[in-house]
SEZAMAR-394195 format. One record per residue (C-alpha): residue in three letters; residue number from 0; z, y, x. Coordinates in pm, 1 decimal. Last residue first. Example, Ala and Ser with C-alpha at 12.3 -4.5 7.8 and 13.67 -1.06 7.14 Angstrom:
type|seq|pz|py|px
SER|1|714.0|-106.0|1367.0
ALA|0|780.0|-450.0|1230.0
! end
This chain:
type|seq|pz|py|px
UNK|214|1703.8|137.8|951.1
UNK|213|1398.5|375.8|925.9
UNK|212|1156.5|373.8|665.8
UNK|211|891.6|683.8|734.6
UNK|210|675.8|778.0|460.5
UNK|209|361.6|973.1|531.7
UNK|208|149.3|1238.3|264.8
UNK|207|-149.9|1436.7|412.9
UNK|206|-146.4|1803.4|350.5
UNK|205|-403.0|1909.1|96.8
UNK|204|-305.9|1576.4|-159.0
UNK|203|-603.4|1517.9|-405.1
UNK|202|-581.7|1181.5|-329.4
UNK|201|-195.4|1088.5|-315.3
UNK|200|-102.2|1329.4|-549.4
UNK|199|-353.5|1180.0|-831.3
UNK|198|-251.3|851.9|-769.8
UNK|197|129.6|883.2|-901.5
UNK|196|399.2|852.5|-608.5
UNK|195|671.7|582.8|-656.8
UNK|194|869.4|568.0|-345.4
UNK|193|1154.8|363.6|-240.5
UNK|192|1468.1|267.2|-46.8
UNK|191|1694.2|-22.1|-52.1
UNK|190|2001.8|-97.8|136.3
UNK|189|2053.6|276.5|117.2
UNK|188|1894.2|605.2|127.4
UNK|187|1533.6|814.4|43.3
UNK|186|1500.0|663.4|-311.2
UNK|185|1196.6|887.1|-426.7
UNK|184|1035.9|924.7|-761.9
UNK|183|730.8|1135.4|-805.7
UNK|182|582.2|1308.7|-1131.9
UNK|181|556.8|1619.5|-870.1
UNK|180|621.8|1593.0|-517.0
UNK|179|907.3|1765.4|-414.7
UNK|178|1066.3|1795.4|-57.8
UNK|177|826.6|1727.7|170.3
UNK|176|968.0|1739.8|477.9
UNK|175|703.0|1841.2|805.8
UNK|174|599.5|1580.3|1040.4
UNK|173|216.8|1732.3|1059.3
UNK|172|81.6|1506.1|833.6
UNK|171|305.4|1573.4|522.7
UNK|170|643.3|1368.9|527.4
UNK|169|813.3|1167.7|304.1
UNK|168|1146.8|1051.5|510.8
UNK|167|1281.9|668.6|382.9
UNK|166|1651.6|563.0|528.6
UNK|165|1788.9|255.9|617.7
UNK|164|2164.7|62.1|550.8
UNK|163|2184.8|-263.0|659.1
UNK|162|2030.1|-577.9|576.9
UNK|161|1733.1|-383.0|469.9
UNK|160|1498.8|-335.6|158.0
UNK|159|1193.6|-204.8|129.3
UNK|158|1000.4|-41.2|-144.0
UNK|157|668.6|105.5|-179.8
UNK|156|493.8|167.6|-533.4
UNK|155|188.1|407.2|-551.4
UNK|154|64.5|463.4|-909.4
UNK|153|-172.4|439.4|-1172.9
UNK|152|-145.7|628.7|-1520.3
UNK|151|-459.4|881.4|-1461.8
UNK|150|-637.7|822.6|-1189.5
UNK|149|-992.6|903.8|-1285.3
UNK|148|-898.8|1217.0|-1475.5
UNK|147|-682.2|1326.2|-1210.5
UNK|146|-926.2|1285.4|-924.0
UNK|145|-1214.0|1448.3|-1189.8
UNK|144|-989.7|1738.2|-1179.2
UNK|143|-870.5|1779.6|-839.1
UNK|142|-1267.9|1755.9|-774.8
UNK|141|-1345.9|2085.3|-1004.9
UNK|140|-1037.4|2246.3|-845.8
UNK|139|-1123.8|2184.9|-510.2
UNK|138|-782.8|2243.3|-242.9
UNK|137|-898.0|2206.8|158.5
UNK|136|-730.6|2000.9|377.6
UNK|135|-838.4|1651.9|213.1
UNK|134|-522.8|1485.8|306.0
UNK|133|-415.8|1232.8|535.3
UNK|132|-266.6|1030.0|255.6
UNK|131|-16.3|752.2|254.6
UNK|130|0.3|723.8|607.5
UNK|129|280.8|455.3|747.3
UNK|128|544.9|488.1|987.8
UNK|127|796.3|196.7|1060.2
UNK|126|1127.0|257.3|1193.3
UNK|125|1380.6|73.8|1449.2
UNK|124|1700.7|-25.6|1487.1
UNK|123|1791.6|-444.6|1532.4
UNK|122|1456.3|-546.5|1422.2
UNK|121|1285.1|-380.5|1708.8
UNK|120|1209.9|-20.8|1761.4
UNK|119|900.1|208.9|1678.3
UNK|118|617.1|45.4|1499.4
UNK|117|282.3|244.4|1378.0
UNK|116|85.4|301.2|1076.2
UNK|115|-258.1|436.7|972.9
UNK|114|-480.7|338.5|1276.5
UNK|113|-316.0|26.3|1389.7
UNK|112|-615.2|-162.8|1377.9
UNK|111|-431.8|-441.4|1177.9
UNK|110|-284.0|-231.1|929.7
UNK|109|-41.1|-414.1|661.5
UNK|108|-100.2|-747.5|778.3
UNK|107|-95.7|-643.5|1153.2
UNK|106|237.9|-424.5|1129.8
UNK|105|416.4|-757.8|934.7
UNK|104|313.7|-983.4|1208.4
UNK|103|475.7|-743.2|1503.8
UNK|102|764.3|-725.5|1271.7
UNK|101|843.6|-1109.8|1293.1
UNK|100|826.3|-1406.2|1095.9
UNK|99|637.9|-1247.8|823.6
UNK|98|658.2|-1443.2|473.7
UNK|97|391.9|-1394.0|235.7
UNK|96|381.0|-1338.9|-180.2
UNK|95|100.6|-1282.7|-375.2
UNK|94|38.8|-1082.4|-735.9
UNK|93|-333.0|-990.3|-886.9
UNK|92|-378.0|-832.2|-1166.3
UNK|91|-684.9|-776.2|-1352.7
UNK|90|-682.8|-483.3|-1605.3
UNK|89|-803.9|-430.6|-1961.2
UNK|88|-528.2|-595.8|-2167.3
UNK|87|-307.0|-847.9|-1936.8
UNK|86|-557.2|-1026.7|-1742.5
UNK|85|-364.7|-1270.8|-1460.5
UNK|84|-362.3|-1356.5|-1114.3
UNK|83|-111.1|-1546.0|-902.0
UNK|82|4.2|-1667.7|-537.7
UNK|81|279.3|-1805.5|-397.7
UNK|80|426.6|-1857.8|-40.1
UNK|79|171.6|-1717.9|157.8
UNK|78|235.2|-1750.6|557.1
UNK|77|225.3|-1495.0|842.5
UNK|76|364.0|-1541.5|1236.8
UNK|75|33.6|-1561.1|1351.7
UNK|74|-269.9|-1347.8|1158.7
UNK|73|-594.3|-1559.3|1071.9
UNK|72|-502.7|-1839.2|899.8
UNK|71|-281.9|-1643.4|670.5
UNK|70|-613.6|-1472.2|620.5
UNK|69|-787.4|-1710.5|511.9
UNK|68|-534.0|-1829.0|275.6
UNK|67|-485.0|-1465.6|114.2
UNK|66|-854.6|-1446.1|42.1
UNK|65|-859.2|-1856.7|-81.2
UNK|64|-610.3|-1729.2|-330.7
UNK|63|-848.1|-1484.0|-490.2
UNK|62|-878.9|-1118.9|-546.1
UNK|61|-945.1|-974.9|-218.5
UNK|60|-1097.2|-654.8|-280.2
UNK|59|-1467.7|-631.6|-89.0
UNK|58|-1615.9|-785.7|-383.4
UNK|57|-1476.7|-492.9|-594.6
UNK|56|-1770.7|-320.0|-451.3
UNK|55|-2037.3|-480.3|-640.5
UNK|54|-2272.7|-201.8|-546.1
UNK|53|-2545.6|-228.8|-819.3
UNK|52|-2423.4|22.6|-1025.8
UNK|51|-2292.7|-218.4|-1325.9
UNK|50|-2094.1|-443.3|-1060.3
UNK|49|-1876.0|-103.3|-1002.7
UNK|48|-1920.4|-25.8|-1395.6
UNK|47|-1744.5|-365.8|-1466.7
UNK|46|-1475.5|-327.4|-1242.6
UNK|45|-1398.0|42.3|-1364.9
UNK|44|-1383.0|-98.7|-1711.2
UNK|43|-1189.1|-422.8|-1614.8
UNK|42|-922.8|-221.3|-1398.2
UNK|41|-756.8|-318.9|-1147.7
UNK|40|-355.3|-401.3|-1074.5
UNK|39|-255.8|-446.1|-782.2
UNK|38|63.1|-644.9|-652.4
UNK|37|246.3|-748.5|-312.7
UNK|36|561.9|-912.1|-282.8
UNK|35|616.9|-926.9|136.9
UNK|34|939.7|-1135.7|294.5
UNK|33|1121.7|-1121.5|637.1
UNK|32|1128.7|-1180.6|962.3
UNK|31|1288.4|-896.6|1169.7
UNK|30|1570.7|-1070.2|1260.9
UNK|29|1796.3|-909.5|1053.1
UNK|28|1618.7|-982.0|778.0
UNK|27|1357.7|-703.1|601.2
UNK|26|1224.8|-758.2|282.2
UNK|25|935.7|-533.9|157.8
UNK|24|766.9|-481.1|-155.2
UNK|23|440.5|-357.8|-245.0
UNK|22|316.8|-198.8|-591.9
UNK|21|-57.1|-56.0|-609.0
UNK|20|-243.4|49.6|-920.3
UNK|19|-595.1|80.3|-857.9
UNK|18|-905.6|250.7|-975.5
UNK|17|-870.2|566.0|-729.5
UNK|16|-702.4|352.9|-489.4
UNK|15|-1014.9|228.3|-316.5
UNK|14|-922.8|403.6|19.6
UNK|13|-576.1|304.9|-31.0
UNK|12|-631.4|-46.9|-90.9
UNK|11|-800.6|-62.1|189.2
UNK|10|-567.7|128.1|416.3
UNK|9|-252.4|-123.7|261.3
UNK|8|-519.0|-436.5|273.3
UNK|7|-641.0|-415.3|689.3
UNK|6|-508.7|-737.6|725.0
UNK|5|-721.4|-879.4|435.0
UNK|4|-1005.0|-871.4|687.1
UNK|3|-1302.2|-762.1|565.1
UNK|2|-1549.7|-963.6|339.4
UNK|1|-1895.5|-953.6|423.1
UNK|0|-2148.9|-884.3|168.1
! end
């Protein structure tokens, strides 16, 4: 099976997200370079039953330094600075961090086709866009359930941080506020904003879900 680009990680890691905790970092310079600290967090049951069923889907997840190498290779402008995996109890966790020289490079490693995120701006004023969720449309209790049973206790974890003050708008997929989301922690000003959003709202959401960090 061939392996797809580890640019495309923040959509892929979304789509498989349902056995995944998620936790990504971003420092922004004032030059637009910057740093990314990226770590997932999969687990061993889930893993197992995936090979189990014939499908060995978790080889698509890049798990191994040569993954983040390769694609270093592959995107200008990007370059791993550490790399690190461990087993803590029944989960496999995997931690990297890259350097971006510009934004341009940090828009292809988190979406390369461009078709969940977008760049408005440069490094002196600008904001990036990025879609969470674009929601089922149509609320299933009987699949709510199994989402929430499935992704119990893993999360969503953004953060980035600015050289000046920024601001980070939640949004559902029409633009609209979201004010609440349950179980959900959101930084929305300052030199550093966040979001922690648990699994289960980001896959069962109706709406969509989008964060916007401007600065």
């Amino acid at each position: 099976m061939k392996r797809p680009p580890l640019a495309a990680i923040l959509p892929l890691l979304l789509l498989l997200s349902s056995c995944i905790d998620i936790s990504m970092d971003i420092t922004l310079n004032k030059d637009g370079s910057g740093t990314i600290a990226l770590e997932y967090m999969v687990s061993q049951s889930l893993e197992s039953l995936g090979r189990l069923d014939g499908n060995e889907r978790w080889n698509t997840i890049p798990v191994g330094r040569a993954d983040f190498e390769r694609t270093m290779d592959r995107l200008p402008g990007m370059k791993l600075l550490s790399f690190s995996s461990r087993e803590p109890g029944r989960y496999l966790a995997t931690n990297a961090k890259m350097e971006f020289t510009n934004l341009r490079a940090l828009m292809a490693f988190l979406d390369a086709g461009g078709l969940r995120s977008s760049l408005r701006g440069d490094a002196a004023s600008g904001s990036i866009y990025l879609t969470i969720s674009e929601g089922t449309g149509i609320k299933t209790p009987s699949l709510d359930k199994l989402i929430a049973d499935i992704s119990v206790s893993y999360f969503v974890r953004m953060s980035m941080t600015f050289p000046t003050e920024g601001t980070l708008k939640i949004t559902d997929a029409k633009g609209i506020g979201i004010q609440a989301l349950p179980e959900s922690l959101i930084n929305s000003r300052g030199e550093q904003v966040s979001f922690i959003i648990p699994l289960y709202e980001v896959l069962s959401s109706t709406e969509g879900i989008n964060a916007e960090f401007s600065w």
